[in-house]
ZABA-719133 format. One line per field, with one value per residue: residue number from 1; residue in one letter; x, y, z of N, C-alpha, C in turn. Coordinates in steps of 0.05 Angstrom, whole numbers, plus 5000, padded with zeros to 4 digits. Example, Ala and Ser with C-alpha at 12.3 -4.5 7.8 and 13.67 -1.06 7.14 Angstrom:
n <- c(1_2)
res <- c(A_S)
neast <- c(5264_5257)
nnorth <- c(4886_4955)
nup <- c(5156_5142)
caeast <- c(5246_5273)
canorth <- c(4910_4979)
caup <- c(5156_5143)
ceast <- c(5264_5258)
cnorth <- c(4934_5001)
cup <- c(5156_5157)
END
This chain:
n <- c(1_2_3_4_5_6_7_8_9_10_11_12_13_14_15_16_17_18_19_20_21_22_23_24_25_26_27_28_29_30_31_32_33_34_35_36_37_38_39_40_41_42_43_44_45_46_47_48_49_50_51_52_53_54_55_56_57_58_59_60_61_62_63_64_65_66_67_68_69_70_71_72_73_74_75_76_77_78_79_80_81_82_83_84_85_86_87_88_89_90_91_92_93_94_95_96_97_98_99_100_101_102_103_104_105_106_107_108_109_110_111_112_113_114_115_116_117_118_119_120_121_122_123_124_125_126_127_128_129_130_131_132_133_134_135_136_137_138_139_140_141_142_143_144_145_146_147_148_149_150_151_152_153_154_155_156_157_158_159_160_161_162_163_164_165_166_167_168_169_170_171_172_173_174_175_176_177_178_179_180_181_182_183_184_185_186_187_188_189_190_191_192_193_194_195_196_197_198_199_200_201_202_203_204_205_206_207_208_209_210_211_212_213_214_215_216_217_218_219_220_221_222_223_224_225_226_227_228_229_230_231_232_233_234_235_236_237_238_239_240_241_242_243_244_245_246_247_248_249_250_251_252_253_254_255_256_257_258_259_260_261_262_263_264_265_266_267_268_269_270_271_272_273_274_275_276_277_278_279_280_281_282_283_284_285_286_287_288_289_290_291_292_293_294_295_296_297_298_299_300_301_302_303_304_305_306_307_308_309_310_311_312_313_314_315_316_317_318_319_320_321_322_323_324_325_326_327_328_329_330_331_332_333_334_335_336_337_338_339_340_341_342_343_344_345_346_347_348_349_350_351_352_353)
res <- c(X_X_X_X_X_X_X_X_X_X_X_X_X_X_X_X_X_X_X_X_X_X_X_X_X_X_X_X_X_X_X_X_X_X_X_X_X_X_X_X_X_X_X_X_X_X_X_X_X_X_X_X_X_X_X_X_X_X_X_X_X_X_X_X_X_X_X_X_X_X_X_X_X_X_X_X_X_X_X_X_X_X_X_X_X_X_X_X_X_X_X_X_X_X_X_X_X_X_X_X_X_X_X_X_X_X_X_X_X_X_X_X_X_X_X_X_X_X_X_X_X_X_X_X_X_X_X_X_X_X_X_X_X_X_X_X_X_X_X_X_X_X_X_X_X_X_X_X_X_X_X_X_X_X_X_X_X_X_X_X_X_X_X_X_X_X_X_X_X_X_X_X_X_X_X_X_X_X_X_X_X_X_X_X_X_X_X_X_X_X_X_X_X_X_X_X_X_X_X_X_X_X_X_X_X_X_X_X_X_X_X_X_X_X_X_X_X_X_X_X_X_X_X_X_X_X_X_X_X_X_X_X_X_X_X_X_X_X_X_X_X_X_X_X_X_X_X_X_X_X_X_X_X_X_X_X_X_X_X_X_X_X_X_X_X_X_X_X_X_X_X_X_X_X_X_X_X_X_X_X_X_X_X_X_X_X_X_X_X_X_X_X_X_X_X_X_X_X_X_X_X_X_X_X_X_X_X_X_X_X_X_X_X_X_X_X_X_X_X_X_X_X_X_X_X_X_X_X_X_X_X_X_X_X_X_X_X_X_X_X_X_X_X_X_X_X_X_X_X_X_X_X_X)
neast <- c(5016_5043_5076_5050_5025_5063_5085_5038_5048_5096_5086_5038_5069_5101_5073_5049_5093_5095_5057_5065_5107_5093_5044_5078_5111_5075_5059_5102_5110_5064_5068_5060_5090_5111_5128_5168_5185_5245_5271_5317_5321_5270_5244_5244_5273_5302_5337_5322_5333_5299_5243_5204_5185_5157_5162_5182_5186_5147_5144_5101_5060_5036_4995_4978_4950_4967_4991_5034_5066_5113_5118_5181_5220_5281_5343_5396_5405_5416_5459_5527_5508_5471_5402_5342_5291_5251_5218_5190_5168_5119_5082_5030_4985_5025_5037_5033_5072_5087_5123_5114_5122_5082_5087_5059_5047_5079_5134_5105_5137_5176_5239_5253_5295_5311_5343_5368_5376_5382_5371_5363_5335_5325_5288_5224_5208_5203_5241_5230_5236_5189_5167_5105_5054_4995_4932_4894_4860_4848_4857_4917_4978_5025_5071_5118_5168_5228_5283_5266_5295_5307_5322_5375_5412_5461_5473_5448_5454_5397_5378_5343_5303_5250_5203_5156_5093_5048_5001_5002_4989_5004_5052_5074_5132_5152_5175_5186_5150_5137_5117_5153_5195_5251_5259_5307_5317_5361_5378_5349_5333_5308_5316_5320_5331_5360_5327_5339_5385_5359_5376_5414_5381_5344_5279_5247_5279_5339_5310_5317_5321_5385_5405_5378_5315_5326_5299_5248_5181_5150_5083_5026_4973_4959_4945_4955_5005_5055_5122_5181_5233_5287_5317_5370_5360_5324_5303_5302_5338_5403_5432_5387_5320_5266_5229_5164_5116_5060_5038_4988_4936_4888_4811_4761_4811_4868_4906_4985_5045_5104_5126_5143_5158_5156_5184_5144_5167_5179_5131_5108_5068_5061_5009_5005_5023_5065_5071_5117_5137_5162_5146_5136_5107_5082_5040_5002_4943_4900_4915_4971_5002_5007_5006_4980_4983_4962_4962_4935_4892_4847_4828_4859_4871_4873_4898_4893_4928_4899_4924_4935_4969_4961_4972_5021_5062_5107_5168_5136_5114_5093_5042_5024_4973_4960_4917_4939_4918_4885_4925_4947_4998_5032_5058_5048_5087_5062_5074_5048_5021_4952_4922_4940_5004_5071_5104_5165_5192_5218_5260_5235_5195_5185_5148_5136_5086)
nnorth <- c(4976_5030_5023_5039_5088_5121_5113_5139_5184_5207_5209_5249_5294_5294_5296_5355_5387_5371_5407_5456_5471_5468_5516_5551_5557_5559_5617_5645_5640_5676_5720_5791_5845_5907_5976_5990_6055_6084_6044_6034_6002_5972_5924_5859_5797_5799_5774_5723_5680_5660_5624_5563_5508_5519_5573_5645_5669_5724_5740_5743_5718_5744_5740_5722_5661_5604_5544_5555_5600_5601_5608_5621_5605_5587_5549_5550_5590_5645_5704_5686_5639_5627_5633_5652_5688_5671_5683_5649_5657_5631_5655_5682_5727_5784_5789_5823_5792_5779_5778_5798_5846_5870_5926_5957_6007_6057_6096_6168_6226_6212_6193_6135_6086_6039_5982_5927_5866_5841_5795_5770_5718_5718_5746_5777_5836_5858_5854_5879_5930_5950_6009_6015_6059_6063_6098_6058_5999_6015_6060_6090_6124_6137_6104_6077_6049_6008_5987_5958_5904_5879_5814_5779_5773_5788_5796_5845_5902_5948_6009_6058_6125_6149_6187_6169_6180_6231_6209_6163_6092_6030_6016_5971_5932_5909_5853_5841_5808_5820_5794_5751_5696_5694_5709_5730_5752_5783_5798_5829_5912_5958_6015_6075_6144_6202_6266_6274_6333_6394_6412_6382_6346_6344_6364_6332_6263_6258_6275_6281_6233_6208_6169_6128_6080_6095_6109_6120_6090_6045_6028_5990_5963_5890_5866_5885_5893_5923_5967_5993_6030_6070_6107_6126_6155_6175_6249_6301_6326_6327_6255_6211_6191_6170_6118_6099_6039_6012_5955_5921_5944_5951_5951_5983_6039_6043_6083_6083_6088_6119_6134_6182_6188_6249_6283_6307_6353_6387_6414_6441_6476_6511_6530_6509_6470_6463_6417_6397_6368_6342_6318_6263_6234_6167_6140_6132_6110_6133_6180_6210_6235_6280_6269_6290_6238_6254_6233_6230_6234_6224_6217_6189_6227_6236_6286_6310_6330_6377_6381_6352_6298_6256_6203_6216_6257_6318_6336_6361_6409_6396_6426_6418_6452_6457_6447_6439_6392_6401_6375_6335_6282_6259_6267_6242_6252_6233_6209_6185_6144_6139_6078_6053_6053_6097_6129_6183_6208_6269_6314_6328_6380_6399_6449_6486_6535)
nup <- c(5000_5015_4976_4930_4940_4951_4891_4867_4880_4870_4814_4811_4817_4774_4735_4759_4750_4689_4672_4688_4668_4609_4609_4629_4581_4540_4559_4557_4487_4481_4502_4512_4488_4510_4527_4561_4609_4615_4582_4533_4493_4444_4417_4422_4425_4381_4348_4354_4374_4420_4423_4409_4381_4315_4324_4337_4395_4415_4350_4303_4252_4186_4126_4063_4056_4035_3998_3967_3989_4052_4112_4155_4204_4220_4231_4221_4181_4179_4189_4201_4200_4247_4279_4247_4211_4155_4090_4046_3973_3920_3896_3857_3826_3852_3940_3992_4050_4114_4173_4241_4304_4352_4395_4452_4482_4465_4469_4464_4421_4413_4375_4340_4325_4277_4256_4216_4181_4118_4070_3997_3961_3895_3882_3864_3864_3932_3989_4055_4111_4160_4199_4234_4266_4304_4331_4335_4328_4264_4256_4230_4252_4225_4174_4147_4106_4088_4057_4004_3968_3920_3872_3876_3938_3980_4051_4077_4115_4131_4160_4197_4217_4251_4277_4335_4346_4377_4395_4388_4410_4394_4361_4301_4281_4218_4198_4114_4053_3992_3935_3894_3903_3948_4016_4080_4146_4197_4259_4284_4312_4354_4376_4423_4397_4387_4355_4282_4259_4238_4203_4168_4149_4105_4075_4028_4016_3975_3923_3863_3850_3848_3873_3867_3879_3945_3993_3974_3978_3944_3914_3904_3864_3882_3835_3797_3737_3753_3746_3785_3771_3756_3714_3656_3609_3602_3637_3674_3697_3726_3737_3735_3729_3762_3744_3732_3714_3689_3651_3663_3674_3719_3725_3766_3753_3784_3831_3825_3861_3881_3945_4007_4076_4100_4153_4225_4242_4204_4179_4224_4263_4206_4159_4104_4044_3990_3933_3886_3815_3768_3708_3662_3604_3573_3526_3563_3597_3631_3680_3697_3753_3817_3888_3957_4017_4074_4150_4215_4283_4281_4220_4154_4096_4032_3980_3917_3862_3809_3761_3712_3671_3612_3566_3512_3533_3541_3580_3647_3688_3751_3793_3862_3908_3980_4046_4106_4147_4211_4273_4240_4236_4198_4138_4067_4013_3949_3879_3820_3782_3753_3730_3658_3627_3627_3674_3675_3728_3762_3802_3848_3899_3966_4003_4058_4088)
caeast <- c(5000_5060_5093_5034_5023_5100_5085_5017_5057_5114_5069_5023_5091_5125_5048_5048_5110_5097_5032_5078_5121_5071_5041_5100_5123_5058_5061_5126_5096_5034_5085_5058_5102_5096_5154_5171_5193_5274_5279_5323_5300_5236_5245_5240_5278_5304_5349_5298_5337_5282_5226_5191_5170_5164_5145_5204_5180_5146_5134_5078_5062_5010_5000_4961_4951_4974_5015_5059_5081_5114_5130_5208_5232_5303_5365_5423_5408_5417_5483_5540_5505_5448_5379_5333_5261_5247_5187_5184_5132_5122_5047_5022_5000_5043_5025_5038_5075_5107_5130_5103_5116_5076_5098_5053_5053_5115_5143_5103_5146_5212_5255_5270_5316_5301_5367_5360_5392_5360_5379_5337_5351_5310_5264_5219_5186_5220_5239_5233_5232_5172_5147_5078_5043_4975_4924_4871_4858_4834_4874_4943_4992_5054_5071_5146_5183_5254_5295_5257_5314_5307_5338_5388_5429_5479_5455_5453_5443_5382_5379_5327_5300_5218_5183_5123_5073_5037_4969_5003_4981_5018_5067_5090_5146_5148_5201_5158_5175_5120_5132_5166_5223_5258_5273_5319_5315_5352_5398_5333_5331_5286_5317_5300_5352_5355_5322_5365_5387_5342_5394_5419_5361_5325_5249_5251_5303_5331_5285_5327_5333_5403_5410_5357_5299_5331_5277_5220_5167_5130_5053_5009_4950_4970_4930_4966_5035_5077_5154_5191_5257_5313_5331_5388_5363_5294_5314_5299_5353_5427_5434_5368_5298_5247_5206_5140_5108_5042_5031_4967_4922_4855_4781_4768_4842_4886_4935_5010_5056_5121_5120_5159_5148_5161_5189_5128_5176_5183_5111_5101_5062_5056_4984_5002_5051_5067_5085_5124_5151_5166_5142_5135_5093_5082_5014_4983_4912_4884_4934_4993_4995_5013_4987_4985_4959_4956_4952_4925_4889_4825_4824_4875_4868_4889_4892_4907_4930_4879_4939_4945_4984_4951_4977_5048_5076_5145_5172_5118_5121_5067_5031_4996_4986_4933_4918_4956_4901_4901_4924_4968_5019_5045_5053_5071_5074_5050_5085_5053_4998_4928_4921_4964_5024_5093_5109_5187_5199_5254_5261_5214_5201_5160_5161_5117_5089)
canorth <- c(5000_5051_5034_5057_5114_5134_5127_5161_5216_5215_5209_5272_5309_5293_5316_5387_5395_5378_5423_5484_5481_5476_5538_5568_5559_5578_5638_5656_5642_5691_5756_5813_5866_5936_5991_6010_6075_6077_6027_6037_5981_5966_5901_5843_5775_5808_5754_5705_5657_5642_5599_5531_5491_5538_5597_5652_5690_5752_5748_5731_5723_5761_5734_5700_5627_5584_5523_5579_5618_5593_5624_5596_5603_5572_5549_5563_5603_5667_5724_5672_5606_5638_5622_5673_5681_5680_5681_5637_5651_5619_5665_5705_5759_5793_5782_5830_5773_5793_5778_5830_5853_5889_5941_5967_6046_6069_6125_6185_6242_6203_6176_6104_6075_6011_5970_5898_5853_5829_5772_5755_5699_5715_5759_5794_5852_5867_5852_5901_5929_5972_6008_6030_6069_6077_6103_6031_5984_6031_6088_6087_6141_6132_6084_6083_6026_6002_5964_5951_5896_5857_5799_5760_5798_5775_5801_5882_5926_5979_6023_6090_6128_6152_6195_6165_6207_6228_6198_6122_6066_6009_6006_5953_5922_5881_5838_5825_5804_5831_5781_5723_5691_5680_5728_5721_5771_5778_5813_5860_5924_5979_6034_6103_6152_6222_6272_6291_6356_6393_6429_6359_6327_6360_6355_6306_6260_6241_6295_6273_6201_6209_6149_6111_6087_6098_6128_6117_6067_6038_6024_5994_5950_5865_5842_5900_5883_5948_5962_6021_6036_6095_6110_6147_6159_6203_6248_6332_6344_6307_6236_6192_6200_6153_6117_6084_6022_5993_5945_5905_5963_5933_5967_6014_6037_6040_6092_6062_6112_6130_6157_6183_6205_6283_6296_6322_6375_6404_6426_6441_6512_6508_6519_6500_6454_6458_6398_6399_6349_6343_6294_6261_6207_6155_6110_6134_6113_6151_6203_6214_6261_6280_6272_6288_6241_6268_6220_6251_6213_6218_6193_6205_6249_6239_6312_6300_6344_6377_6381_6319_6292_6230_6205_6226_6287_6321_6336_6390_6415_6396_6430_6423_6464_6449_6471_6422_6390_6406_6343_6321_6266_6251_6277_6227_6259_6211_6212_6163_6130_6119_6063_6034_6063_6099_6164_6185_6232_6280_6337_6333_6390_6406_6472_6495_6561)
caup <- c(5000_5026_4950_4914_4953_4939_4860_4856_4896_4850_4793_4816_4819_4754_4718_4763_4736_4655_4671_4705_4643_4592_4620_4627_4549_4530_4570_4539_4465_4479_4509_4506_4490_4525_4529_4597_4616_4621_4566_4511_4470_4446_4411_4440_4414_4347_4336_4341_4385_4438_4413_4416_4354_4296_4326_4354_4416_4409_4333_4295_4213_4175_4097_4042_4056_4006_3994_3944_4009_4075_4131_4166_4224_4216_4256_4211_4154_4187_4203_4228_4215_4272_4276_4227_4194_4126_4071_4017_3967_3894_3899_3842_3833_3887_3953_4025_4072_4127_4204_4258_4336_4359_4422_4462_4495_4460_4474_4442_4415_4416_4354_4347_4298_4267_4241_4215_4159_4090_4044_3981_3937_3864_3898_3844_3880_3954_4015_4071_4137_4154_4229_4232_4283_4310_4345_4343_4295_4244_4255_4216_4252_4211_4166_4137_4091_4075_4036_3982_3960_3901_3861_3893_3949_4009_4077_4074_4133_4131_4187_4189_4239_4247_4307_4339_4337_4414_4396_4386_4430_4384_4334_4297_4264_4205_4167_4107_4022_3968_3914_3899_3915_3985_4041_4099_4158_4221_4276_4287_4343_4353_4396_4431_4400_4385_4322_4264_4263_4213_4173_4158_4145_4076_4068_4006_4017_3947_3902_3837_3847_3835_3895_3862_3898_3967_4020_3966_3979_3933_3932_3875_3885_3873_3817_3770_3737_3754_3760_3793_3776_3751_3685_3659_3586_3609_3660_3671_3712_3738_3712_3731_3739_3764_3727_3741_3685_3688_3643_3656_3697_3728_3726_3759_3747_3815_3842_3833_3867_3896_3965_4031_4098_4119_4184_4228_4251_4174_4185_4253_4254_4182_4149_4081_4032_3962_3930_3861_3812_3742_3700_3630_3603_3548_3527_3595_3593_3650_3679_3714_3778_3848_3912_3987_4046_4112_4173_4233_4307_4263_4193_4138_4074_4002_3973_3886_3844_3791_3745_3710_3645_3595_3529_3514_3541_3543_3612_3651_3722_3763_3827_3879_3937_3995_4064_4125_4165_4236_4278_4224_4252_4186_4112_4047_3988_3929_3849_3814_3750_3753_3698_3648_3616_3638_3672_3686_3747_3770_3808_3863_3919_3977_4013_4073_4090)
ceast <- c(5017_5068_5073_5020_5046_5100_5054_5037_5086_5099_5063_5049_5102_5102_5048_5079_5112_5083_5043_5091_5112_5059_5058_5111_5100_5053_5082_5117_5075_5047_5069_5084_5101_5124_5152_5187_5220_5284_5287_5316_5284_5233_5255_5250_5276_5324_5342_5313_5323_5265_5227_5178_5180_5157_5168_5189_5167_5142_5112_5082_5035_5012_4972_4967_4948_4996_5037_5067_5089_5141_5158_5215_5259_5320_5395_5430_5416_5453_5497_5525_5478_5416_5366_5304_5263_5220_5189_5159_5139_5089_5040_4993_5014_5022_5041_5039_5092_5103_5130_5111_5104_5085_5077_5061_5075_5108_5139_5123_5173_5226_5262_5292_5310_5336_5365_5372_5366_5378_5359_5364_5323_5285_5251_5197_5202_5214_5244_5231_5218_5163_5120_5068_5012_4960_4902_4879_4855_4845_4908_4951_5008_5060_5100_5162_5210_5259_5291_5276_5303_5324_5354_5415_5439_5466_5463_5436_5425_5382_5353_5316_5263_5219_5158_5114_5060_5016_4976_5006_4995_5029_5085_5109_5151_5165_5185_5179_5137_5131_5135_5193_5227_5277_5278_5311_5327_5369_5377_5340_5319_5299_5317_5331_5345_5348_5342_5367_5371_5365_5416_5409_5339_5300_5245_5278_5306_5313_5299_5329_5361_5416_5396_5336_5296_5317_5247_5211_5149_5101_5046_4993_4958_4959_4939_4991_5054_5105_5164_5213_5272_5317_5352_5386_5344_5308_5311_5323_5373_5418_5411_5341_5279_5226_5179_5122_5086_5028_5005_4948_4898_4831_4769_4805_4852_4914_4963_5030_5078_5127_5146_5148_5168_5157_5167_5140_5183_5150_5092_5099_5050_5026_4977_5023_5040_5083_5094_5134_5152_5161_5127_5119_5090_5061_4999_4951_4899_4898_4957_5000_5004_4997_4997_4971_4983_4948_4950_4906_4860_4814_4848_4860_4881_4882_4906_4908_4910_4898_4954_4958_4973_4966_5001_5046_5111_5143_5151_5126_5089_5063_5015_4999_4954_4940_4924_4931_4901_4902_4951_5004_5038_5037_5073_5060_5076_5066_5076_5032_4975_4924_4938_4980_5053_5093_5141_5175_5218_5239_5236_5215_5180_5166_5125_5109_5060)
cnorth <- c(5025_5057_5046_5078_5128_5142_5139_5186_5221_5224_5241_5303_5316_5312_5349_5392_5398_5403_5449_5496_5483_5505_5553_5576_5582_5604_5663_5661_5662_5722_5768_5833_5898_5948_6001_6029_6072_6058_6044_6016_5971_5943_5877_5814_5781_5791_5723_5674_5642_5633_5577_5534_5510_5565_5611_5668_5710_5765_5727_5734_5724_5757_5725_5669_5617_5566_5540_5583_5593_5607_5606_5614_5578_5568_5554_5573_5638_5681_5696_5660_5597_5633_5656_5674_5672_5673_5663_5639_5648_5637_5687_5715_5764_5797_5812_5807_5792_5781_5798_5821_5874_5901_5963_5994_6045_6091_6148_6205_6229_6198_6153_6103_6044_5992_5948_5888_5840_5810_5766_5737_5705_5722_5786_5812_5863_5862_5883_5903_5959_5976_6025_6037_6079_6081_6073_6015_5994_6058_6094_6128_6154_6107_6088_6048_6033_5985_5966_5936_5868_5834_5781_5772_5781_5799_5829_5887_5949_5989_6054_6093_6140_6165_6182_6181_6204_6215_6158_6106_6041_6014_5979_5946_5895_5879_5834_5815_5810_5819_5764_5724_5685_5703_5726_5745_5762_5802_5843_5878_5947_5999_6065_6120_6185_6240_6293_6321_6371_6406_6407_6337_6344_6349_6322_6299_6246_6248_6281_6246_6192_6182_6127_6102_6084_6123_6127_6093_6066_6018_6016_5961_5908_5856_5863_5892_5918_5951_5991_6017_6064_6085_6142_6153_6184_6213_6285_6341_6321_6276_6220_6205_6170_6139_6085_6068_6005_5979_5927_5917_5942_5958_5965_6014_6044_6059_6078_6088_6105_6153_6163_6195_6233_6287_6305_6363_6399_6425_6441_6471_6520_6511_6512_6490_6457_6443_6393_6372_6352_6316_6286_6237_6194_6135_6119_6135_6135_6177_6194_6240_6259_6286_6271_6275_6244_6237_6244_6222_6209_6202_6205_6214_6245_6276_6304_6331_6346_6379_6361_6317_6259_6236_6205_6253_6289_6328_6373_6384_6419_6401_6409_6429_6467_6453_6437_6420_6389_6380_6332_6313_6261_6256_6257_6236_6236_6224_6187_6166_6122_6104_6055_6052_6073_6134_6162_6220_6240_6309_6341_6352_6397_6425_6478_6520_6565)
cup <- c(5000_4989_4928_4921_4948_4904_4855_4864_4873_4822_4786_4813_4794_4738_4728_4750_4700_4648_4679_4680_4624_4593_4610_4592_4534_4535_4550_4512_4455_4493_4496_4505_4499_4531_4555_4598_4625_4602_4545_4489_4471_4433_4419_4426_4387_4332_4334_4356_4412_4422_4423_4382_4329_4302_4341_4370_4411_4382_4323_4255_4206_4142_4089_4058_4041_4010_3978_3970_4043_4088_4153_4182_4226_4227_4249_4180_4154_4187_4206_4235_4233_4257_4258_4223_4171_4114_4049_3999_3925_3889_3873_3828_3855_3907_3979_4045_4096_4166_4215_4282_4333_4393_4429_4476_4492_4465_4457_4438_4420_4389_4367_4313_4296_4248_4245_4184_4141_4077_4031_3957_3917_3870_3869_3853_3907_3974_4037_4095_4140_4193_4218_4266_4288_4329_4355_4322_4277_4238_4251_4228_4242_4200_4142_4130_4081_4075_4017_3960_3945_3898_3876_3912_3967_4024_4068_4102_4127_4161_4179_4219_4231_4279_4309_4352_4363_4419_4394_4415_4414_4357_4334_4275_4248_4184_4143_4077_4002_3950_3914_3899_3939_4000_4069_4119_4176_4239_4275_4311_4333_4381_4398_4421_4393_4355_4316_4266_4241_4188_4159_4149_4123_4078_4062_4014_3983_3925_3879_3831_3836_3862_3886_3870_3929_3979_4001_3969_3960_3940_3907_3887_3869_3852_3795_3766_3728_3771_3764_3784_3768_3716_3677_3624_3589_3631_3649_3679_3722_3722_3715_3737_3744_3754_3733_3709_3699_3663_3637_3678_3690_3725_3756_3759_3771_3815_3847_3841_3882_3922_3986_4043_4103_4150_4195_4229_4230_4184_4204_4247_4227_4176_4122_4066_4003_3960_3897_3845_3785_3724_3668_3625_3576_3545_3556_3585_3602_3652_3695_3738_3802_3870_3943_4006_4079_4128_4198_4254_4287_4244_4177_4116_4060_3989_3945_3875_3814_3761_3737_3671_3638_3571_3541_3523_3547_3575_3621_3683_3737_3796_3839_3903_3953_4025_4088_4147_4194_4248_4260_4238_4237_4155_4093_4024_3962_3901_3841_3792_3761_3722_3686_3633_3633_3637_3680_3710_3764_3787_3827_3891_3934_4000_4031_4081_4110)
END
């Protein structure tokens, strides 16, 4: 009787124990993330070496579901052999995949800096590294992309920096790949550092595209087949200009555009922006044009230009100047095609008053 009283009791022991750690893992697996006051970093297992099963700590994956795409969590494809993410996706049309943290009450009115490594093998479209900021589910604060790294690359360092804005309750960061092919990510961090100086930091970064499309993000809707790049044969001004190609536009026809974020602090006081650009076009069904949206704790705002270019045209200089909504957390000015054909663009500027 004593020895089966000894192994139920061991027994009962070894189970509160599988049941403590179970728990416990799961616990771990389901982190919340939340920035505490005094913290310099806000990202949380950016090298992705805690985990259980397939899943690393603290991130999560946001995609298409399809047998084309899969999401990896890996143990030595990464930096130095090191464990990593990556996307695989065979999916087309192009798809938005991507690995997210989210971080709870960051720190409003601060700068972070975002620095993290890319690898694509035969990546047609881009891999990137993007923070976003907002006020709810529904309410987009800030929303800022890099990389944008095609083709087949060895690991590259991006680094950038972003203010979050005083009205954000969660931003998050996401490794992602738009496209196909295969993208690596890893050696992420998210920390609190200080804003550029302004007389070193220009409006537009990159008005000429004489860098190529470094600090522009591209936007165009998945079921159209359009390519961004630089050309050094069209061009208004220094040696390249940007040029935007949609080949197979959808009904109704869809905004494809080249954007960036503006400092809030460019605007600050400000009750109005003019936004310039120069630009030429070829076969354009619809038009070709510029635009401003506004984020703000509210809703955002597209503001378009009534000064638009269809057909061919030689190179023209196009306005538009509109009145800075109050609230405004975040200004991206837009260059881009509604519909099918090709615009080049150079020389872009935006001045507040």
């Amino acid at each position: 009787m004593l020895k089966r009283i000894l192994i139920a009791f061991v027994v009962a022991i070894v189970f509160a124990i599988f049941i403590y750690f179970l728990l416990s893992e799961r616990k771990i697996e389901e982190k919340e993330i939340s920035f505490i006051p005094g913290d310099t970093t806000l990202l949380f297992n950016g090298s992705f070496d805690i985990g259980r099963g397939k899943n690393p700590v603290g991130w999560k994956y946001s995609g298409l579901k399809s047998e084309k795409i899969k999401n990896q969590w890996l143990d030595s494809s990464g930096i130095n052999n090191s464990k990593c993410l990556a996307i695989f996706s065979e999916e087309e049309p192009m798809f938005w995949n991507h690995w997210f943290q989210e971080i709870k009450n960051p720190p409003a009115n601060k700068w972070v800096k975002l620095t993290g490594f890319l690898k694509t093998e035969n990546v047609n479209g881009q891999a990137y590294f993007s923070i976003n900021a907002w006020k709810d589910e529904k309410t987009p604060l800030l929303q800022e992309h890099r990389g944008h790294i095609d083709g087949t690359k060895d690991w590259t360092e991006i680094s950038f920096e972003v203010p979050i804005p005083e009205s954000s309750k969660t931003i998050v960061v996401n490794a992602g790949l738009w496209g196909t092919g295969k993208a690596y990510f890893d050696n992420l961090s998210l920390t609190i550092t200080q804003p550029p100086p302004l007389e070193n930091n220009p409006v537009i970064k990159n008005p000429g595209f004489e860098d190529g499309l470094n600090y522009w993000k591209e936007t165009c809707f998945p079921d159209e087949k359009v390519s961004f790049s630089v050309s050094s044969t069209e061009k208004k001004m220094g040696m390249f200009s940007a040029v935007i190609t949609c080949s197979r536009p959808i009904e109704p026809p869809n905004f494809s555009s080249l954007n960036q974020l503006v400092i809030p602090t460019f605007f600050k006081g400000k009750n109005k922006i003019q936004l310039t650009a120069w630009m030429k076009t070829k076969d354009v069904s619809n038009y070709a044009l510029i635009a401003v949206l506004f984020l703000n704790p509210d809703r955002g705002k597209y503001v378009f230009s009534t000064e638009r270019l269809t057909g061919d045209t030689d190179w023209s200089l196009i306005h538009l100047e509109t009145d800075i909504p109050k609230g405004t957390t975040a200004i991206y000015p837009h260059l881009g095609l509604v519909g099918g054909g090709t615009v080049w663009i150079d020389e872009v500027a935006l001045i507040s008053f």
